[in-house]
N, C-alpha and C positions, 0 to 999 in steps of 0.2 A: 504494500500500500504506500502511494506517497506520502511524503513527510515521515515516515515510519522507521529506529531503528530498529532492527531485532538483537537480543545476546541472549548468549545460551546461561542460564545459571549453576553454580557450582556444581550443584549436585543432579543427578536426573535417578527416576524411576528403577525400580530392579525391574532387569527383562526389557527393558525397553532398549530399543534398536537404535535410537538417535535420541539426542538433547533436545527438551521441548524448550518453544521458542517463546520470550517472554515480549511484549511487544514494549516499546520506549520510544515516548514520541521526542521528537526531533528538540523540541523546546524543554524538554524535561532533561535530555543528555546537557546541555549548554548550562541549566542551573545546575546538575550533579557537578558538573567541570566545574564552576565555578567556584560549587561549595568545598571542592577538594582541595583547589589552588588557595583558599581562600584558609581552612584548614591548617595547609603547610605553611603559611606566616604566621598564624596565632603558635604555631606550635615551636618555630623554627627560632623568631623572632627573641630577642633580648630585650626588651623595651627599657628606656629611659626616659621618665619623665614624670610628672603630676601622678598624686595619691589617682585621682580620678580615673587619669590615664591605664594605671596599671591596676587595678580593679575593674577595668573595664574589658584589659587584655587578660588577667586572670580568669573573666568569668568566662572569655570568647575559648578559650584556650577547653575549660569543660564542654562548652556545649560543644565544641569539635567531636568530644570522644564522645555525648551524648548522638551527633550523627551517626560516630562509626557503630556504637551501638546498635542504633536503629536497620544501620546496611549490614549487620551480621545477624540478627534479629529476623530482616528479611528474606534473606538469600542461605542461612542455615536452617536444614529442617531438625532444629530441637527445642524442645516447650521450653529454652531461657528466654528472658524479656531482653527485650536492651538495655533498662537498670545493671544487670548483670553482666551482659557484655562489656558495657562503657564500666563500668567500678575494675573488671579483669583487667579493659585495655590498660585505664588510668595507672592503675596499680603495676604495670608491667613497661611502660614509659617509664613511672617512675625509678623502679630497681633499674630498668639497663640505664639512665639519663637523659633518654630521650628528654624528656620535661623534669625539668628542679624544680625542687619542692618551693623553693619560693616563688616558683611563676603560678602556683596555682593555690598555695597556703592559705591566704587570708579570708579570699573568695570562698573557696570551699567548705574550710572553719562556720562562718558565720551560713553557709549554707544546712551546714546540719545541725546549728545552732537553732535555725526556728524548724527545725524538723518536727514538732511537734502540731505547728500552725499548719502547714499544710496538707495535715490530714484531716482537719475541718469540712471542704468542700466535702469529702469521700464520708466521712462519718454520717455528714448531714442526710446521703443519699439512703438513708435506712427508710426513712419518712413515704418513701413509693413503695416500700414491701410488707406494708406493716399487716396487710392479709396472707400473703404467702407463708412470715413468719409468726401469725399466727395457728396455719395448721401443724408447723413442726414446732411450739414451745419447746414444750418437754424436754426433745433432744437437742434446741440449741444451746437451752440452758445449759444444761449439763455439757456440750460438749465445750460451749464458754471458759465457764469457771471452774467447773474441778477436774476436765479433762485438760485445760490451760497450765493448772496448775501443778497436776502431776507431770504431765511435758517438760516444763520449766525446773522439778526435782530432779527429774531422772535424768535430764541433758546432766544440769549443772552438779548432781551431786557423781553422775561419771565420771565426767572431766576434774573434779576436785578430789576424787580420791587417786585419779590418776597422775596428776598435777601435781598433789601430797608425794606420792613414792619419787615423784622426777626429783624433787625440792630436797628429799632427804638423799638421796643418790647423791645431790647436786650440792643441798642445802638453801375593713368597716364600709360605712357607706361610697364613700370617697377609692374604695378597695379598684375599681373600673381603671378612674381617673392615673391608681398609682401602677397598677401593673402598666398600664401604659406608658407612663413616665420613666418608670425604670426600664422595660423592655427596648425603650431607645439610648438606655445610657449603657455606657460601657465600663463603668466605674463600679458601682452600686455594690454588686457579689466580693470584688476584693476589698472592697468598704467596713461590706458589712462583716466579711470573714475578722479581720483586722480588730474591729468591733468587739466582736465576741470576742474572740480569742483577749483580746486585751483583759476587759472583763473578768474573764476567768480567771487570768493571770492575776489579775489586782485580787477577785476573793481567793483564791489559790494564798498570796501572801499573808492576807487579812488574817486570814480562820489557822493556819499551818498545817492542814491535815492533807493526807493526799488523796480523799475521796474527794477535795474538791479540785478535782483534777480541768487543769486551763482547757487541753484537748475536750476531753466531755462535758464541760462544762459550755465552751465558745461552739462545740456541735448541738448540745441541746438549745441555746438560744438564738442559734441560727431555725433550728426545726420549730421552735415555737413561734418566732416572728412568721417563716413564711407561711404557716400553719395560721395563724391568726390573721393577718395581711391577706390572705388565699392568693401567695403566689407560687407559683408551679416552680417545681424543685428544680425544671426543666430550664426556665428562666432565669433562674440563680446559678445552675453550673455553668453555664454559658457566661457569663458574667465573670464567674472567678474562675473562669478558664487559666489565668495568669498566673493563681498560686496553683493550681493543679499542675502547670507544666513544669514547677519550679520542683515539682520529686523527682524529675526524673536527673538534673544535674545535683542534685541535694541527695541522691541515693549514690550516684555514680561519687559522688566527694567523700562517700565511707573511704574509700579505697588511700585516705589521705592520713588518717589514724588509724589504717590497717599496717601502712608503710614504714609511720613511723615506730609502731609495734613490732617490725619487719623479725628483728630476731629473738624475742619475745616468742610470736608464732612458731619458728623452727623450732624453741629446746621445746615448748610442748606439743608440736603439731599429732602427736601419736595419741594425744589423750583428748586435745580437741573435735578431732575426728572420731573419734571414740563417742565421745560425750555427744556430738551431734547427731549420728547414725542412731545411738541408744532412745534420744529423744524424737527421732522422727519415728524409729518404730514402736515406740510407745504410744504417738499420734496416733497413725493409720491402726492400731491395733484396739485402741482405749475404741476408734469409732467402729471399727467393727463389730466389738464388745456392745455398745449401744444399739448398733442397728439391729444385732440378733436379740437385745435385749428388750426391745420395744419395738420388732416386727417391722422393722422401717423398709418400704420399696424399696426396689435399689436404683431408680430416680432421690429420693430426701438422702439413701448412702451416698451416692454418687455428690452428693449436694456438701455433704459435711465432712468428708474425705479429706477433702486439701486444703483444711480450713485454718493451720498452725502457717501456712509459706504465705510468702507476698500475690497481692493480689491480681497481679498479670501474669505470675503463672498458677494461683490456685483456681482462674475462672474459665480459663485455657484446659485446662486439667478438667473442669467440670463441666465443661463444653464437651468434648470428647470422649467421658464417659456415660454419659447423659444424665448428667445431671441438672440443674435449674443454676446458669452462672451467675445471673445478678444476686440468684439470691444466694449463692456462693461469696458475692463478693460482700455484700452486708456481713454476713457472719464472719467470714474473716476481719472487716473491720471492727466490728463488736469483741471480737476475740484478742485482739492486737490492745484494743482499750482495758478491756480489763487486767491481759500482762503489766499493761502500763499503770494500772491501779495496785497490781498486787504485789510488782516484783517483789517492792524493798521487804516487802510484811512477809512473803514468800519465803525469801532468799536470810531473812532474820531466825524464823520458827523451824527451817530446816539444816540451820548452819550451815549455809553455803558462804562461806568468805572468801574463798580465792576470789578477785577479782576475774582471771579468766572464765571461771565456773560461772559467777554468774553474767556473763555475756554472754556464755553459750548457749545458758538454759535462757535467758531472756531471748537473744535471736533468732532462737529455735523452735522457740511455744509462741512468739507473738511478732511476731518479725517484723516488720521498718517502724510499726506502731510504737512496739515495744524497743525498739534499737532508737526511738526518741529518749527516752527513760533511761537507759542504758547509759547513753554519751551526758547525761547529765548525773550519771552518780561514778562516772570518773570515764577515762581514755582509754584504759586497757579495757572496762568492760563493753565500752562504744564499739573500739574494733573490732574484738571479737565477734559480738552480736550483728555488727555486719558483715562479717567473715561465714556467718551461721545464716544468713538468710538467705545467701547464695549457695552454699552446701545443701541444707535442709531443701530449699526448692526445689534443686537438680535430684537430689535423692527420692524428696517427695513424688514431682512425676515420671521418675523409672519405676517404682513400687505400687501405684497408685495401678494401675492396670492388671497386678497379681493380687492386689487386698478385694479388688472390687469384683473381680470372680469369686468370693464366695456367697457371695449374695446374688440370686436369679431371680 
């Protein structure tokens, strides 16, 4: 077809006789080109100049590996997101030098600093399922909070009795008028995200308890305004489109206190791995345990399966299996809130104090949700836990297609 290029992609079909052609229109190659070239300056570059300037090249510098992400994400057939991709690239520029740590530090710091706030839009999205997650109570509960919570023991107290032997070895009316008004602004959703979220933050300080957690707290008053207002939830993610996009350079910036943890990781990578593998099949096992226990189709299995990993690959996974993904992805975010409510109470009552330990069990039982919480009860436990939600995901769906055969 004119204007048309064609290329084959990396991978093609088993049995198949030739590479299927993917089409690529002519004006699409010229922005790829451009984005590439564009790319190897942020990446190549040394900048000199204004605070502005180099926060401006730092942030350009992530979203680069945010594309390569997306182009490996695309063109690889494996259920990893591009979060996952761009945190590996990041992480692997940084060990060989490709990128110094100061050309991407500061930026990325403060990126997983509000990692909390930008799971607000996502939390709020519970508000459209509140019938579907009515017919499965029962078992989200449960698989929430005490299947959350056992995950988060069994990662973390593996890893820390693992981590122990290395260390000893070692040592209204108006409602028309307003949907209207807002559905022409473009500001309004990061507004109102910003809003809440603040809010929280302030009674979060006020009360000092950590049920009154800033995330669930600036998600429930975003759900009760648009709830009252009657504006469609539809209308408000649209809106804060802007902080939604900002996980995906803010997930890829783990990879930044993973680095600096770099040898940290090696003396214990044997007990890490341990600890994460132990908590993921604790997961998929605890919901099988549920589903045989309360007779669950294996659509509502399928559904609460991959409900401990991140949410672009736990909805991907529930897609696939057939299960209901949105309402895969609510529970997962319900589940990631409550990590984030429980760790410290968790990680207190079960004696988990290695700092690695508990990063793994938080990354592991409640993933990027939970890896907010994480990086704020210190660096080792941040890295870890985002070390663990890229493990646990990959692991989650290679397993996720043998757990879910035993329910027919």
């Amino acid at each position: 077809m004119a204007g048309t290029l064609s290329k084959p992609p990396i991978f093609r079909a088993k049995g198949a006789k030739s590479w299927p052609v993917l089409p690529l229109r002519r004006r699409d190659f010229w922005i790829y080109t451009v984005d590439l070239y564009l790319i190897l300056i942020f990446l190549f570059s040394r900048t000199k100049g204004g605070i502005l300037t180099n926060y401006l090249f730092q942030f350009a510098r992530i979203l680069a590996f945010c594309f390569l992400g997306e182009i490996c994400h695309a063109v690889l057939p494996l259920p990893i997101p591009a979060s996952i991709y761009g945190l590996l690239l990041l992480l692997a520029a940084l060990r060989f030098g490709i990128v110094k740590l100061e050309q991407v530090k500061e930026v990325g710091l403060f990126l997983t600093g509000i990692f909390p706030l930008l799971f607000v839009p996502a939390a709020a999205g519970v508000m459209e399922l509140w019938a579907e997650m009515g017919e499965m109570l029962l078992p989200i509960v449960i698989a929430i909070i005490p299947v959350t919570v056992l995950v988060l023991v069994s990662a973390g107290r593996t890893t820390q009795a693992l981590t122990s032997r290395a260390l000893q070895r070692r040592r209204l009316n108006m409602t028309d008028l307003l949907q209207g008004f807002l559905s022409g602004s473009a500001a309004w959703g990061v507004l109102l995200t910003l809003a809440a979220f603040a809010l929280g933050a302030l009674l979060n300080k006020a009360t000092g308890k950590a049920i009154f957690n800033p995330l669930l707290l600036g998600s429930i008053f975003v759900i009760i305004l648009l709830s009252v207002l009657n504006i469609p939830y539809a209308d408000y993610k649209v809106s804060a489109a802007p902080v939604n996009y900002l996980l995906l350079p803010a997930t890829i910036s783990l990879a930044i206190p993973l680095y600096e943890k770099w040898d940290l990781l090696k003396e214990n990578a044997a007990a890490i791995i341990a600890g994460i593998s132990v908590g993921t099949l604790v997961s998929l096992g605890s919901a099988l345990a549920l589903a045989l226990a309360l007779g669950l189709t294996r659509e509502q299995y399928a559904t609460l399966l991959p409900k401990s990993v991140t949410t672009a690959i736990s909805m991907d996974v529930a897609a696939e299996l057939g299960g209901i993904a949105a309402l895969t992805g609510a529970i997962v975010i319900l589940t990631g809130i409550a990590g984030n409510l429980l760790a410290e109470v968790v990680c207190k009552i079960f004696h988990i104090t290695d700092p690695i330990a508990k990063g793994v069990g938080i990354g592991t039982s409640a993933h990027a949700v939970g890896t907010s919480k994480a990086l704020q009860m210190g660096e080792v436990e941040g890295a870890m836990s985002g070390l663990s939600i890229a493990v646990a995901g990959v692991l989650t769906a290679v397993l996720c297609p043998f757990f879910v055969s035993f329910i027919q």
